[in-house]
BABADO-222042 format. One record per residue (C-alpha): x, y, z; chain; residue number from 1. Coordinates in nm, 4 decimals, always signed. Layout:
BEGIN
         px         py         pz   chain   resi
          X          Y          Z       A    NUM
...
# end
This chain:
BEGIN
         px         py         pz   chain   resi
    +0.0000    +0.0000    +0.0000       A      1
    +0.1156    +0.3518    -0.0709       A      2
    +0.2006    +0.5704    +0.2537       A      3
    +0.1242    +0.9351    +0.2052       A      4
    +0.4682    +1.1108    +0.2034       A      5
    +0.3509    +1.3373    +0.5314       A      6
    +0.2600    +1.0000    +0.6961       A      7
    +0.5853    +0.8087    +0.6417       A      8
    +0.7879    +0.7087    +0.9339       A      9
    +0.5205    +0.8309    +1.1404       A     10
    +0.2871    +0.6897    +1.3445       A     11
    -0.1366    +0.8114    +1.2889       A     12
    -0.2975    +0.7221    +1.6068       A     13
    -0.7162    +0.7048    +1.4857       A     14
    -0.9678    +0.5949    +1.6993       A     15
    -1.3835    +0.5480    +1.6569       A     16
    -1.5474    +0.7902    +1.9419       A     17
    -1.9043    +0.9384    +1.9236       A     18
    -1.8072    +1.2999    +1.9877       A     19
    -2.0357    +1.5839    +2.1923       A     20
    -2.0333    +1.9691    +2.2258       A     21
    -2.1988    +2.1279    +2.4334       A     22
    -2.2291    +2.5126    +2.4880       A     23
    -2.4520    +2.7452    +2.6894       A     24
    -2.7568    +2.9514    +2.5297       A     25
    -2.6686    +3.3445    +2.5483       A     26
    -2.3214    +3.2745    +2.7574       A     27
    -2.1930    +3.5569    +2.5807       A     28
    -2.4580    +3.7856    +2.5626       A     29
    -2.4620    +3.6838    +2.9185       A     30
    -2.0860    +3.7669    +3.0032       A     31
    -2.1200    +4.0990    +2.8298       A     32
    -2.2998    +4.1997    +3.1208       A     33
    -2.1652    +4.0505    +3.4059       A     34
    -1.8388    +4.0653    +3.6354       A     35
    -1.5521    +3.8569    +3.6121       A     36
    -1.6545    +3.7120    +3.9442       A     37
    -1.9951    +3.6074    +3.7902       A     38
    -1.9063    +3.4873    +3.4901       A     39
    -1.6496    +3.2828    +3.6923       A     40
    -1.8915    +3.1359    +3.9148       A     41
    -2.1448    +3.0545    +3.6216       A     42
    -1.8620    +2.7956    +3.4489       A     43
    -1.8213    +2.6916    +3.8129       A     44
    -2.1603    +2.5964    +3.8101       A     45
    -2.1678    +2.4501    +3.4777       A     46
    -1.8929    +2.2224    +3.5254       A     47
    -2.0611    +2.1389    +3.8770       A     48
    -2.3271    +2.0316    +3.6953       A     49
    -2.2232    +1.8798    +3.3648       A     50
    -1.8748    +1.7387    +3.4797       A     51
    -2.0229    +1.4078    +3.6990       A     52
    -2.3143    +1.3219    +3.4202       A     53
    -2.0274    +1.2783    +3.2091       A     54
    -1.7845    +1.1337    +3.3838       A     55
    -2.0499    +0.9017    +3.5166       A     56
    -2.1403    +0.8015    +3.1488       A     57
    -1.7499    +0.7279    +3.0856       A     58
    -1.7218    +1.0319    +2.8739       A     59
    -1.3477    +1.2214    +2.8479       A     60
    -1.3505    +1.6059    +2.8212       A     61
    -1.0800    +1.6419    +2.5725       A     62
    -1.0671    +2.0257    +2.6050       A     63
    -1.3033    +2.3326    +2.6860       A     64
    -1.3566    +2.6554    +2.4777       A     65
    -1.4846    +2.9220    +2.7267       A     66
    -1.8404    +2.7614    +2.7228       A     67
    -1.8147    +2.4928    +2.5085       A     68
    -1.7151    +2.1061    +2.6140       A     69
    -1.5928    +1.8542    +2.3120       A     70
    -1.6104    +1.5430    +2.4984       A     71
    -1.5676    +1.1751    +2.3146       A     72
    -1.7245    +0.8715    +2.4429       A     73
    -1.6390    +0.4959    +2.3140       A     74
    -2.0039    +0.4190    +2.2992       A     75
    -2.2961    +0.5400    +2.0950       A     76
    -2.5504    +0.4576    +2.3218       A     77
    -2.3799    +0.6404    +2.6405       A     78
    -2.3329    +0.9201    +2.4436       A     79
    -2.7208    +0.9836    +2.4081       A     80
    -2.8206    +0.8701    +2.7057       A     81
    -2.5897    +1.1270    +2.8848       A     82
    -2.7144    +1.3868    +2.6533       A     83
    -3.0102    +1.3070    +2.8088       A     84
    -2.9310    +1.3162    +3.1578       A     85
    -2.7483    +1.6242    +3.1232       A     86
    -3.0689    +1.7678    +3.0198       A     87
    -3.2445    +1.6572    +3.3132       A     88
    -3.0035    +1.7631    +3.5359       A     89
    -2.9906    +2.1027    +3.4489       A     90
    -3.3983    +2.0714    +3.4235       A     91
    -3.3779    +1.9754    +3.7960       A     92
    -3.1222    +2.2805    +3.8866       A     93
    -3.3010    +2.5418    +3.6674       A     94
    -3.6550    +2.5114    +3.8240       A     95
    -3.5012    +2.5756    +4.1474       A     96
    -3.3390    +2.9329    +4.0599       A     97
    -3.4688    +3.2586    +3.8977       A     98
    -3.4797    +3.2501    +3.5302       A     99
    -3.2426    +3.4797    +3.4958       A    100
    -2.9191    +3.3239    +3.6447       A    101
    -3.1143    +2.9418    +3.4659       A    102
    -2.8454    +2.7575    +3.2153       A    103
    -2.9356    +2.5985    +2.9090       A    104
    -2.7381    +2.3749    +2.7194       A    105
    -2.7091    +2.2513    +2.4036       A    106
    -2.6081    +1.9243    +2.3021       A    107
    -2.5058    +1.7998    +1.9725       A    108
    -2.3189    +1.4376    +1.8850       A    109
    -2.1521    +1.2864    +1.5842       A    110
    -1.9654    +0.9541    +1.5359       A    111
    -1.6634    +0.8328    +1.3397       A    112
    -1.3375    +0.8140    +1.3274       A    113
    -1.0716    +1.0867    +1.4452       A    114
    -0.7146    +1.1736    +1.4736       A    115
    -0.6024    +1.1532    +1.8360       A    116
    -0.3015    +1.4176    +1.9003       A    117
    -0.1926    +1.4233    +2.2758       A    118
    -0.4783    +1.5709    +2.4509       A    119
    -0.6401    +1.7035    +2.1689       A    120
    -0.8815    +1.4895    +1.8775       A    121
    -0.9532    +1.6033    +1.5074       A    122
    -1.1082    +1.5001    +1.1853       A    123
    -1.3908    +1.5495    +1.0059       A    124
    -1.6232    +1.3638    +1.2375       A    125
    -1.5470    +1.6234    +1.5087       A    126
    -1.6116    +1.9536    +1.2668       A    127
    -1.9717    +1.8263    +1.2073       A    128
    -2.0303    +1.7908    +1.5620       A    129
    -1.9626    +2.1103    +1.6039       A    130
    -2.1731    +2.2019    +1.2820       A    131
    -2.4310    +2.0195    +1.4570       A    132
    -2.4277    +2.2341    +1.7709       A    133
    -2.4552    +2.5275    +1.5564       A    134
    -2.7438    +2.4437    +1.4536       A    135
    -2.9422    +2.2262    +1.7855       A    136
    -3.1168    +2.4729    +2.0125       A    137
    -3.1232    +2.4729    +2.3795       A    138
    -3.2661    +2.2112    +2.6137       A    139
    -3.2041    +1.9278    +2.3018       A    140
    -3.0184    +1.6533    +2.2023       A    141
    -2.9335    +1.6500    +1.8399       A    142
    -2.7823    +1.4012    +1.6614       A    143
    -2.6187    +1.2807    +1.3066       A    144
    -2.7273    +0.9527    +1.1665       A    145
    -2.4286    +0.7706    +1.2317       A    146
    -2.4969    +0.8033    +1.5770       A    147
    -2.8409    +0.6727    +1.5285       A    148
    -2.7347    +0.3762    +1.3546       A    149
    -2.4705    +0.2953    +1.5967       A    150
    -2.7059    +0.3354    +1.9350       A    151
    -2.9106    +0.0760    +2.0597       A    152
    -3.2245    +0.2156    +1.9388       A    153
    -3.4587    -0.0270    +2.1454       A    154
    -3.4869    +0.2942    +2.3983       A    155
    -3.4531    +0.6129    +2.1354       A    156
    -3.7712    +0.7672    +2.1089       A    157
    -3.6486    +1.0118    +1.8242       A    158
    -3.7982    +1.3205    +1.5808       A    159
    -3.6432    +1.2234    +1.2556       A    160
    -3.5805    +1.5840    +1.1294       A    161
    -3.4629    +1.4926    +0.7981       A    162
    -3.0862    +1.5540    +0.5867       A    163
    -2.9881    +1.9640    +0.6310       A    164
    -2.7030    +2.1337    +0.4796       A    165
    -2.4450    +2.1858    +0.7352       A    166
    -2.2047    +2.5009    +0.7018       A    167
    -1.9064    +2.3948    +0.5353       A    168
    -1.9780    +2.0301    +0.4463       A    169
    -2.0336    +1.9489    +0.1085       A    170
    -2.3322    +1.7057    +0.1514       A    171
    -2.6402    +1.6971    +0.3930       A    172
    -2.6614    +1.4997    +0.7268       A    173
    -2.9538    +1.3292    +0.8509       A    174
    -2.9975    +1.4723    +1.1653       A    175
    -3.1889    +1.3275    +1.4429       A    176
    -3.3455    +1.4669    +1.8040       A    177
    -3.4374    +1.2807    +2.1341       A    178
    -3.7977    +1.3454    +2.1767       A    179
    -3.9279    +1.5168    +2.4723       A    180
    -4.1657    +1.4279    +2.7124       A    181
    -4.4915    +1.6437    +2.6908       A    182
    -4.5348    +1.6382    +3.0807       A    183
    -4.4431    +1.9054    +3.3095       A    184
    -4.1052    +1.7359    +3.4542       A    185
    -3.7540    +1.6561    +3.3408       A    186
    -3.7160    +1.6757    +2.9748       A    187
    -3.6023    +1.3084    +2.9633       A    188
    -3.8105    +1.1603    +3.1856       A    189
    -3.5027    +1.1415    +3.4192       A    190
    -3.3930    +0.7066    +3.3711       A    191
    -3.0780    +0.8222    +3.2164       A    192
    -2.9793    +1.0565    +3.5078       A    193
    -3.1133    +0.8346    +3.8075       A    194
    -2.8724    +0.5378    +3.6709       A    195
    -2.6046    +0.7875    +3.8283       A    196
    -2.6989    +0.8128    +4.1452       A    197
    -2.6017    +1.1772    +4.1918       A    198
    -2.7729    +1.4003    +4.4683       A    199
    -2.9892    +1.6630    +4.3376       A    200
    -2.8227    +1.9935    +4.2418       A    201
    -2.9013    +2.2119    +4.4839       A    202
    -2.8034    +2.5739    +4.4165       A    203
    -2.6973    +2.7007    +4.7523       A    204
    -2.4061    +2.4595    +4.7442       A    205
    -2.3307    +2.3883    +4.3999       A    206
    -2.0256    +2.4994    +4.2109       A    207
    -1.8490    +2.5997    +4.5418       A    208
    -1.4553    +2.5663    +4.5595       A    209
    -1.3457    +2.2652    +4.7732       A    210
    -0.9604    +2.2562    +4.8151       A    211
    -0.7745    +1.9794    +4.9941       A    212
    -0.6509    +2.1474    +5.3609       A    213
    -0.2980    +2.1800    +5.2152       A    214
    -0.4177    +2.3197    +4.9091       A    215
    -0.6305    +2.5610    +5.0845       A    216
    -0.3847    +2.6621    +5.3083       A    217
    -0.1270    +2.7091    +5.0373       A    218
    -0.3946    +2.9443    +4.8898       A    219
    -0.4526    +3.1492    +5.1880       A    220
    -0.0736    +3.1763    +5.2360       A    221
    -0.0257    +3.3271    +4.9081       A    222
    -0.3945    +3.4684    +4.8437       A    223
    -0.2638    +3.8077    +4.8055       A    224
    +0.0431    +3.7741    +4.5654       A    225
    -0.1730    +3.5451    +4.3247       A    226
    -0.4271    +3.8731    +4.3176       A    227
    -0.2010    +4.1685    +4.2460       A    228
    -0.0311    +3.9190    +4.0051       A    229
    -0.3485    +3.7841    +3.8068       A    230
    -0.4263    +4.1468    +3.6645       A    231
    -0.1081    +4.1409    +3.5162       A    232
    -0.0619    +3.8263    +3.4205       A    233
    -0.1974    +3.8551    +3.0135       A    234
    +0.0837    +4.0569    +2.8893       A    235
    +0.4115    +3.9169    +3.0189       A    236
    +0.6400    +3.7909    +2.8008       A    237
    +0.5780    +3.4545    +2.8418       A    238
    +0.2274    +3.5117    +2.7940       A    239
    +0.2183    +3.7604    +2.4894       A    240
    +0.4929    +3.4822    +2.3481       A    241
    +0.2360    +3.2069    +2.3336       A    242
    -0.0287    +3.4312    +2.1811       A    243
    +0.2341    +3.5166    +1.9208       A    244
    +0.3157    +3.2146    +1.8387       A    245
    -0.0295    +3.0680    +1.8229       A    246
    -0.0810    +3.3538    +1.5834       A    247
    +0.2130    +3.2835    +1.3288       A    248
    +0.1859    +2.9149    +1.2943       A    249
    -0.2118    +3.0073    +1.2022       A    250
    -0.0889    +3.2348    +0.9707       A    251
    +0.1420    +3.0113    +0.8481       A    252
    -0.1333    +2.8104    +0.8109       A    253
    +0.0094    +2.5294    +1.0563       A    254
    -0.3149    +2.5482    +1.2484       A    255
    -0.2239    +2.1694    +1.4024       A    256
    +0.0893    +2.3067    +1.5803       A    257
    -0.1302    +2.6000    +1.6525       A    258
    -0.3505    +2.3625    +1.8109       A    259
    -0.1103    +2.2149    +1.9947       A    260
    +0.0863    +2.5037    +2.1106       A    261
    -0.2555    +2.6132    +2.2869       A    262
    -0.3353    +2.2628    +2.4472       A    263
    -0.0288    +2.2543    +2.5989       A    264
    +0.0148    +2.6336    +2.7702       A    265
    -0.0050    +2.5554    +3.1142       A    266
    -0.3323    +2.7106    +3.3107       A    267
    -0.1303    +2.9338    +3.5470       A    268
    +0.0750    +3.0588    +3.1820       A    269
    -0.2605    +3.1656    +2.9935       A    270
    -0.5318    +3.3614    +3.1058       A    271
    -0.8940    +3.2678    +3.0212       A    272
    -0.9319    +3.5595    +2.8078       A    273
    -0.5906    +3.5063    +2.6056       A    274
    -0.7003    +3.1025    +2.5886       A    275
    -1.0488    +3.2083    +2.4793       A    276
    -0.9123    +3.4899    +2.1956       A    277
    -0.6694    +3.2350    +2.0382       A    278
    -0.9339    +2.9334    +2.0629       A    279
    -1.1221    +3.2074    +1.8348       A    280
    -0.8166    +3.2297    +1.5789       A    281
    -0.7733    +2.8674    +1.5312       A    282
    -1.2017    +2.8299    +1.5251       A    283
    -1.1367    +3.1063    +1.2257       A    284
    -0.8494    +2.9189    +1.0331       A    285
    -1.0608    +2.6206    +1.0487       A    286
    -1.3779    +2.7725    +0.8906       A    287
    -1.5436    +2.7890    +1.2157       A    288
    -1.6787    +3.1876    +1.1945       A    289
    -1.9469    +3.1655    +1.3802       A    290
    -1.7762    +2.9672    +1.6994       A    291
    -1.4578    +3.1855    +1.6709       A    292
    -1.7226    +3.5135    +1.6883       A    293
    -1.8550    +3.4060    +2.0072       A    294
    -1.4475    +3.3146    +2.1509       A    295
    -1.3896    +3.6541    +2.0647       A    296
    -1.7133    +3.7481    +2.2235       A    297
    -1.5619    +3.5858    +2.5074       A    298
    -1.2503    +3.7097    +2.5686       A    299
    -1.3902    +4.0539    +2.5400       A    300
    -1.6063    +3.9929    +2.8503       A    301
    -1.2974    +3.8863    +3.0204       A    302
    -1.0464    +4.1115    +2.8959       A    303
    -1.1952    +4.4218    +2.6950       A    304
    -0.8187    +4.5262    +2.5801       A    305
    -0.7035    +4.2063    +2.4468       A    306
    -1.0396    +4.1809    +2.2485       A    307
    -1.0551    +4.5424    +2.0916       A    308
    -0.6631    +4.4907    +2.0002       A    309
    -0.6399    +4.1928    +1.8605       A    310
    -0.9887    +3.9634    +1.7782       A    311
    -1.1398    +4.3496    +1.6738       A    312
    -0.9158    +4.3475    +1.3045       A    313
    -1.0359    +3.9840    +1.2860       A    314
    -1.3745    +4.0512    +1.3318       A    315
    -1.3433    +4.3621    +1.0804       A    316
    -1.2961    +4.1517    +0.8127       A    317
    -1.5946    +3.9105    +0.8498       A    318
    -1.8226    +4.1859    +0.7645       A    319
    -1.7405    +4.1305    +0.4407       A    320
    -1.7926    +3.7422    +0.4685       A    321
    -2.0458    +3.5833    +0.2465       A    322
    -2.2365    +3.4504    +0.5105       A    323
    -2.4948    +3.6702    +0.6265       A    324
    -2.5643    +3.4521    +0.9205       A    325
    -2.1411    +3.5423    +0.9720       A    326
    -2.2014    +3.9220    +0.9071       A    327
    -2.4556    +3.9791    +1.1521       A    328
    -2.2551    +3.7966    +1.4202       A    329
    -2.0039    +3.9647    +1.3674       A    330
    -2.1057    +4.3687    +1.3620       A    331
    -2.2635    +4.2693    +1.6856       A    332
    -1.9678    +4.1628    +1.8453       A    333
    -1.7568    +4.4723    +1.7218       A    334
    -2.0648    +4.6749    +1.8673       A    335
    -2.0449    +4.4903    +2.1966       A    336
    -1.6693    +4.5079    +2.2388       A    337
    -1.6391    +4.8796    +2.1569       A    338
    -1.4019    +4.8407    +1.8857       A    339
    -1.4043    +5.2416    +1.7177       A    340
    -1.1756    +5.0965    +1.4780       A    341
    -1.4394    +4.9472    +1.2966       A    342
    -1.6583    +5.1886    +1.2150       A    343
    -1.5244    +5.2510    +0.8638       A    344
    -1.6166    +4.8605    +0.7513       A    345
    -1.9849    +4.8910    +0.9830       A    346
    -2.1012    +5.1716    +0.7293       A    347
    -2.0427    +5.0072    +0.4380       A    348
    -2.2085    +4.7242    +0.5525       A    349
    -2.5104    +4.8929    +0.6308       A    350
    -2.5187    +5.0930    +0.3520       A    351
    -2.5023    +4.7732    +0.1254       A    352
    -2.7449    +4.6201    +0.3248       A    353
    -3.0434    +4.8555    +0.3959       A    354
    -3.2790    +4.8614    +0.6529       A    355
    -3.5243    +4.4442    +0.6404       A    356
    -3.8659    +4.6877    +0.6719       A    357
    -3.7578    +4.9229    +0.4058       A    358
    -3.9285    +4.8346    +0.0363       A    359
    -3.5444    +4.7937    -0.1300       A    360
    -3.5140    +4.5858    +0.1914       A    361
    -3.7955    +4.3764    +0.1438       A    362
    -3.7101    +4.3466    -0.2078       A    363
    -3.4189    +4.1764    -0.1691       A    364
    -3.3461    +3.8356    -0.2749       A    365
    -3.2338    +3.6181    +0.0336       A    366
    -3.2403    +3.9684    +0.2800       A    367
    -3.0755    +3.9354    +0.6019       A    368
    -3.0354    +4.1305    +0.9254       A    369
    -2.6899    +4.2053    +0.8815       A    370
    -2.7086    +4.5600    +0.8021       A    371
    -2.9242    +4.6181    +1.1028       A    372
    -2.6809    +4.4373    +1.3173       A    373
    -2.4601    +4.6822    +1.1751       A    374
    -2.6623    +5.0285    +1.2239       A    375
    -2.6876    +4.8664    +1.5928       A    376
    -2.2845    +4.8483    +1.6173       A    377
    -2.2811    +5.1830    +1.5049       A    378
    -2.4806    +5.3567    +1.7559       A    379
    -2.3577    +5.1694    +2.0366       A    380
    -2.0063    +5.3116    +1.9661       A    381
    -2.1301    +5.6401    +1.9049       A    382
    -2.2832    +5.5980    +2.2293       A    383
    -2.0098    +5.5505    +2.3885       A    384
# end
């Protein structure tokens, strides 16, 4: 058999997983407005909530982007059923709290095989899962046919909602989601998340930090230092250096080693914003627009600066992207960010795209909101 030249003399580790993202509804409309503190205690909470349903299912959490999970299972059939129970269990958590601070999910899974890279998996199975998630809502469990097939369908009460044309992909996927139960309770019917035995998520104690003694004392001891030093933290030189170099191997279009690069930055070496604002440039290099949008998004709510200086440009030139869905996105986050910079590009997009209620408007074949999103931007900055 021939060996592809880049293969020779090395070795392509490939594995079958059914692979899940998840993501939360609004997180960064929901950032915009909050603290740092908050929106530190809300991914507390999420991974209070999420983490145990799938570890309990034997799911691995390969990495997290801000809000998002990618997690791989080695079973079909688990992956659904904790899709389920995740559902449940954040049914069981939300009824307890004020809409307002409620989290919603949403879950999408594809099956095949993928490249397996240190911590990190990729292939084509994994991009439509994310494809997928762009397109489930929350509160569901969406899901490709492959995973259908492979499942043990004797339990899968399923809405067959037909192939759709995925963003990117060059052929439709039959998608698939659980059905609902009608009653008034937990989405699922709760089976799936009473197999685990958990204890109901009760929000007064949920989420909260619990450090061994030594740990905690450690903490204490050095409480203050970490503090003045966190502030500061983004822009030393170890710090900007990983950003750069994240940055040139994507532009060198070695978004792998990008990939890698990122994966392997040590926690205490890469602040959530930084981590979140390069996740975005690699999302962007691999045709992901509308996942790198809401990084960006991200990072801004974390770390205004780093977003207006360097995911701002980025986002400048999506206005001109052929994706309407992409252009809307887009002028929103430059409006939310406060990036002045942009204005220049946001009048030119609305002034190719005029007002949806006006008659040229209404007139117009395949019309779009993007030029609204775009007047928006615009008078938020001038706001300002």
């Amino acid at each position: 058999m021939m060996v592809p030249r880049a293969h020779r003399g090395a070795t392509l580790k490939t594995a079958s997983y059914a692979v899940m993202f998840t993501d939360i509804k609004g997180f960064t409309e929901r950032t915009s407005r909050q603290t740092r503190a908050q929106n530190e205690r809300l991914l507390r909470l999420h991974d209070a909530l999420l983490l145990p349903v799938i570890e309990g299912y034997g799911g691995r959490r390969v990495k997290t982007i801000g809000d998002a999970y990618l997690v791989v299972f080695d079973s079909a059939t688990r992956a659904v059923a904790c899709g389920a129970a995740l559902q449940d269990r954040l049914a069981l958590y939300n009824r307890r709290i004020d809409p307002a601070e409620q989290i919603e999910v949403r879950v999408a899974i594809n099956a095949g095989e993928v490249r397996v890279e240190r911590d990190d998996v990729y292939g084509e199975a994994v991009n439509i899962a994310a494809r997928v998630e762009e397109w489930a809502d929350a509160g569901e469990v969406c899901f490709t046919e492959a995973v259908y097939l492979l499942a043990d369908r004797s339990w899968l009460e399923v809405d067959d909602l037909g192939p759709h044309t995925l963003r990117g992909l060059p052929e439709p996927v039959r998608l698939y989601r659980l059905r609902r139960l009608p009653e008034d309770g937990m989405p699922y019917g709760g089976a799936a998340l009473a197999s685990l035995h958990l204890p109901d998520p009760d929000p007064a104690t949920l989420g909260r930090r619990r450090l061994p003694w030594r740990a905690a004392r450690r903490w204490l001891g050095f409480a203050a230092v970490v503090a003045a030093l966190v502030a500061a933290l983004l822009f030393v030189p170890g710090i900007d250096g990983t950003i750069r170099t994240v940055e040139r191997a994507v532009e060198a279009g070695r978004i792998d080693e990008a990939e890698r690069t990122l994966a392997t930055a040590p926690p205490e070496e890469l602040e959530p914003a930084a981590r979140a604002y390069l996740e975005g440039v690699i999302a962007l290099a691999r045709g992901q627009e509308l996942r790198a949008i809401r990084r960006f998004s991200d990072a801004a709510a974390l770390e205004p600066a780093l977003a207006r200086d360097r995911a701002g440009p980025r986002l400048e030139r999506l206005l001109g992207d052929e994706s309407c869905e992409v252009r809307a996105a887009a002028a929103r986050a430059i409006g939310e960010m406060g990036y002045g910079a942009g204005e220049d590009e946001l009048e030119a997009l609305a002034a190719r795209e005029p007002p949806d209620d006006s008659l040229l408007g209404r007139l117009k074949l395949g019309g779009c909101n993007a030029g609204d999103a775009a007047r928006a931007a615009l008078a938020r900055l001038r706001s300002e």
